[in-house]
C-alpha positions in Angstrom: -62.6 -21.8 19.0 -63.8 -17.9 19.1 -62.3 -17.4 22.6 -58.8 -19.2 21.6 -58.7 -17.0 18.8 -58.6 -14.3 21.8 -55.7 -16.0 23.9 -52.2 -15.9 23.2 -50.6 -19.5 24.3 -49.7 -17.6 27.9 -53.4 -17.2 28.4 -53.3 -13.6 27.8 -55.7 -11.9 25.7 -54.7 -10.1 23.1 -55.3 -6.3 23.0 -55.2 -3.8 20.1 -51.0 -2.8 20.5 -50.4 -6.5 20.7 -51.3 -8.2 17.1 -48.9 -10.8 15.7 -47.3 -9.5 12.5 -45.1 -10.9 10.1 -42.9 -10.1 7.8 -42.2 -12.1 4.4 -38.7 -12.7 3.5 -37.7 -11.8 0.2 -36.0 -13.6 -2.7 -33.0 -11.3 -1.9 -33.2 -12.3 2.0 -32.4 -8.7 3.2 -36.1 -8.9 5.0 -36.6 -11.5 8.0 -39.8 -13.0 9.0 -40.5 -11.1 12.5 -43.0 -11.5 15.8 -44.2 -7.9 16.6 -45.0 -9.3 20.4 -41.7 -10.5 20.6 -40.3 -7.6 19.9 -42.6 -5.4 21.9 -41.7 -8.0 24.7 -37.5 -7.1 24.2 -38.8 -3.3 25.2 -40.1 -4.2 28.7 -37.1 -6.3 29.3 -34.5 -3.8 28.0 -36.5 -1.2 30.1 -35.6 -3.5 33.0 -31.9 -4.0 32.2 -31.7 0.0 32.3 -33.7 -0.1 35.7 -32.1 0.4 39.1 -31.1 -2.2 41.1 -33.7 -2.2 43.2 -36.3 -2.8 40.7 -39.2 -0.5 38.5 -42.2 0.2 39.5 -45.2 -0.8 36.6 -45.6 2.9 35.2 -41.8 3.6 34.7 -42.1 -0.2 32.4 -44.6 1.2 30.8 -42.8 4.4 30.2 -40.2 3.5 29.2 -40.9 0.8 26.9 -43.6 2.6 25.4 -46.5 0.8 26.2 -50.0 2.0 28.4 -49.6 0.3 31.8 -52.2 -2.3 31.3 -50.0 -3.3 27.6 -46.8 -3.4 30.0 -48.8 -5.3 33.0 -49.8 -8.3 30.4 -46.4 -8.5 29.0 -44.6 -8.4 32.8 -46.9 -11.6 34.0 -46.3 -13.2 31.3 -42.2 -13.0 32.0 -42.8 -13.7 35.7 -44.6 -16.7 34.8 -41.5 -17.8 33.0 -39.0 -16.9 35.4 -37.6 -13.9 33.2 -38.9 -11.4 35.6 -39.6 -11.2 39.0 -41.5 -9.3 41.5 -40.7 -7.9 45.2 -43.8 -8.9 47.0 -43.0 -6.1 49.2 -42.3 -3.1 47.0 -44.2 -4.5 43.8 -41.1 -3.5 42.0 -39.9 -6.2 38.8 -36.8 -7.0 37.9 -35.1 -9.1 36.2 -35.5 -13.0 37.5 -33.2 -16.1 37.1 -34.4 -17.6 34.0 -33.0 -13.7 32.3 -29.5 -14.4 35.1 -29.2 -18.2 33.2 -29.1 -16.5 29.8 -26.8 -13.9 30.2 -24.1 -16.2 32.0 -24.9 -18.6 29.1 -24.5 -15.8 26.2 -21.5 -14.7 28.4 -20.0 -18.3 28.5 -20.3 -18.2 24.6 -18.5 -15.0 24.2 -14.9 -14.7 22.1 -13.5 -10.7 22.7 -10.4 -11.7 20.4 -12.8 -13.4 17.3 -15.3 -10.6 17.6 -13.4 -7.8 17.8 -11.4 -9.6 14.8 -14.6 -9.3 13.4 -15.4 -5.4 13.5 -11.3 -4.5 12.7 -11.8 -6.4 9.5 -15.0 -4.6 8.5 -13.4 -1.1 9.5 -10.3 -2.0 7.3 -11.8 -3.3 4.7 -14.1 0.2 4.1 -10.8 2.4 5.1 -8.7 -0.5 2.5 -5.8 0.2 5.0 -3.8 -2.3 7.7 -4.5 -2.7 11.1 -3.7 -4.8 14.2 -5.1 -5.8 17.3 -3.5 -6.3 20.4 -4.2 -8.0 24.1 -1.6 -7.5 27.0 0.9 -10.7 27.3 3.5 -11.5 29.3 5.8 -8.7 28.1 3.4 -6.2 27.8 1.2 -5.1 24.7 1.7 -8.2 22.1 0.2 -8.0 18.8 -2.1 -11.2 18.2 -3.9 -9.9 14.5 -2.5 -8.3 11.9 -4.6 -8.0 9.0 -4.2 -6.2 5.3 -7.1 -4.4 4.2 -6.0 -3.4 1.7 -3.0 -1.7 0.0 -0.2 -3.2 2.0 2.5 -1.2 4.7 5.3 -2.7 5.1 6.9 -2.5 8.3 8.9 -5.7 10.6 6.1 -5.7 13.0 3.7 -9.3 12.7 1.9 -11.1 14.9 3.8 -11.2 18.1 5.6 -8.6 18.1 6.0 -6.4 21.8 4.5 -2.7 21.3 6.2 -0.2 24.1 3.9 1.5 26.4 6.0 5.2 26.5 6.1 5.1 22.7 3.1 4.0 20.9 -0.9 4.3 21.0 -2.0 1.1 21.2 0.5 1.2 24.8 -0.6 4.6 25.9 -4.1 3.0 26.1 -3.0 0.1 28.3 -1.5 2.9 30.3 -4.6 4.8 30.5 -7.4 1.7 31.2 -5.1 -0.7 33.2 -4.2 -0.3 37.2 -0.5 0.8 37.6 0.3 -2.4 39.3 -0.5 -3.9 36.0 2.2 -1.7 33.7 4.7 0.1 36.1 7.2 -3.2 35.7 7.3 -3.1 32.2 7.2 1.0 31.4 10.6 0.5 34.2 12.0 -2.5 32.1 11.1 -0.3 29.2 13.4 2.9 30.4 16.1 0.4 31.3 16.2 -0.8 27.5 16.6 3.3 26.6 12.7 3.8 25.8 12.4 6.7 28.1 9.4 9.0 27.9 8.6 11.6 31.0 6.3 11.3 33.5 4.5 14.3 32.8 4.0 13.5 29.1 2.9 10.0 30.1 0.8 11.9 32.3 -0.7 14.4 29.5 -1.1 11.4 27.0 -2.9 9.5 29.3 -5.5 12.9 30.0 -6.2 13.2 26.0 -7.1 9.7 26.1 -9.7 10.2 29.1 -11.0 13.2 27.5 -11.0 11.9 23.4 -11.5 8.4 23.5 -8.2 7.2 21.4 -4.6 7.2 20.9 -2.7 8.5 18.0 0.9 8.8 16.9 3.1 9.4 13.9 6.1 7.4 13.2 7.4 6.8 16.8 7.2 3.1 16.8 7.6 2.4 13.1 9.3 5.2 10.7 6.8 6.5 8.1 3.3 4.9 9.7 0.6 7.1 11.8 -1.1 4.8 14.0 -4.9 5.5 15.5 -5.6 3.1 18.3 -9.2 2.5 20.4 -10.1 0.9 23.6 -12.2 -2.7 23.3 -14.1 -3.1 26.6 -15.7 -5.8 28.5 -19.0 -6.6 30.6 -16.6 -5.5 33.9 -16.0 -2.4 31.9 -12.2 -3.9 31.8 -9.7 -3.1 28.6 -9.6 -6.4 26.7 -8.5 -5.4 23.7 -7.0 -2.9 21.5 -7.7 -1.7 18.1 -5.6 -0.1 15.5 -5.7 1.6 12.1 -2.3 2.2 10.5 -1.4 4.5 7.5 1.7 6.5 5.8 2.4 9.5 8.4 3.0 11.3 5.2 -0.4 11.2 4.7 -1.2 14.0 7.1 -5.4 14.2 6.3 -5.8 10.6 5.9 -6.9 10.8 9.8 -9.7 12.8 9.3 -12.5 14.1 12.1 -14.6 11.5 10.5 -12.5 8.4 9.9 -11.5 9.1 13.4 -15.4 9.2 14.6 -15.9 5.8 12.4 -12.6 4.0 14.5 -14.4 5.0 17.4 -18.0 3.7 16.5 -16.8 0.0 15.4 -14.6 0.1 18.6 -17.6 0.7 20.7 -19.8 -1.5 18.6 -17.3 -4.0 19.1 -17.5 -3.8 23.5 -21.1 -3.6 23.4 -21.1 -7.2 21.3 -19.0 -8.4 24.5 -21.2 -7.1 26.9 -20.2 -3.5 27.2 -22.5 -2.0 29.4 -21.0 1.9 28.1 -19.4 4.6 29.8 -20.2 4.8 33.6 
């Protein structure tokens, strides 16, 4: 009994940095019970996931997931005896094996974009108590599929549906920014046949700002009397998936403040990373 006391169900002993702790939930349930190895273990994985492709070497785990190298070592064999890791023979580099390659196309395979970026809009409109929308492309270009109230209503004809031009708003000036030409140039020419005509060296500056900030704004070029703030969802692929806007009276020149702005950009990227965002190359 003494020497299983010493030997974690792997068969590795147990050192001094590796205790099993827990935490008890309270009444209020704002605590959760938690496995301190576990945890420790998600380090050395996530300091694989940030390795190159060709693998790390056992001190840059250890490094990098805080650990001594023989702490690191006990965790990495006990992955590669599971198939979570895997080790070149030749180099001695580890990486990640096919047990960790199964649960990422699984997690991927469970993913919704649209219901969880739903998800974060609703949060950020429900703190700001302001409307927003979120929109995908469609067949005729960017189409609104959410439009939620937050709070004190704006009324406007746009709903879910409803076609936002590329030249003229900032949920479109995105699309123009984060989608390959091929992708927009019929509509934006469609667009300047209808009389929506916006030059190519604006286009061209609008697009820049959004490289260099981040998001799109504009005041009361799609719908008289509403400022619109609108910020890029990304997927795994690093592709635009999704847009994300936060609407308000135009009148209300402050209400777009450095910080509000700073929070729209957060839940946006909060939002990619739960699809599998890898961030900014």
């Amino acid at each position: 009994m003494a020497r299983e006391a010493q030997v974690g169900k792997l068969g590795i002993p147990k050192s001094k940095g590796d205790e099993i702790s827990s935490v008890d939930i309270s009444e209020s349930g704002n605590q959760r019970k938690s496995i301190q190895s576990v945890e420790i273990g998600a380090r050395v994985l996530l300091a694989l996931l940030k390795a190159d492709p060709g693998g790390a070497f056992l001190r840059d785990v250890a490094s990098n997931s805080g650990l001594s190298r023989s702490q690191a070592h006990r965790y990495l064999l006990a992955f590669v005896n599971t198939g979570m890791v895997e080790q070149n023979s030749s180099s001695g580099r580890y990486s990640l094996g096919t047990l960790a390659v199964r649960l990422g196309l699984a997690a991927m395979a469970r993913l919704d974009p649209v219901r969880i970026a739903t998800g974060y809009l609703e949060d950020l409109l429900n703190e700001f108590k302001t409307t927003g929308l979120l929109s995908v492309w469609g067949d005729y270009g960017p189409t609104v599929i959410r439009w939620i109230d937050g709070g004190v209503p704006l009324f406007t004809s746009m709903h879910v549906g409803s076609t936002l031009p590329l030249q003229a708003s900032s949920t479109g000036t995105l699309f123009l920014t984060y989608c390959p030409p091929a992708q927009t140039r019929d509509r934006v020419e469609r667009e300047r046949a209808e009389g929506i005509v916006v030059d190519d060296g604006e286009l061209s500056e609008q697009i820049e700002s959004v490289r260099k900030l981040g998001y799109a704004r504009t005041y009361g070029s799609v719908v008289p009397g509403l400022a619109a703030v609108s910020v890029p969802i990304f997927d795994s692929q690093n592709r635009l998936v999704a847009t994300m806007t936060v609407l308000a009276r135009s009148q209300d020149k402050a209400y777009f403040s450095k910080a509000k702005i700073g929070r729209i950009l957060g839940q946006a990227r909060q939002a990619s990373e739960a699809i599998g965002w890898p961030g900014p190359a």
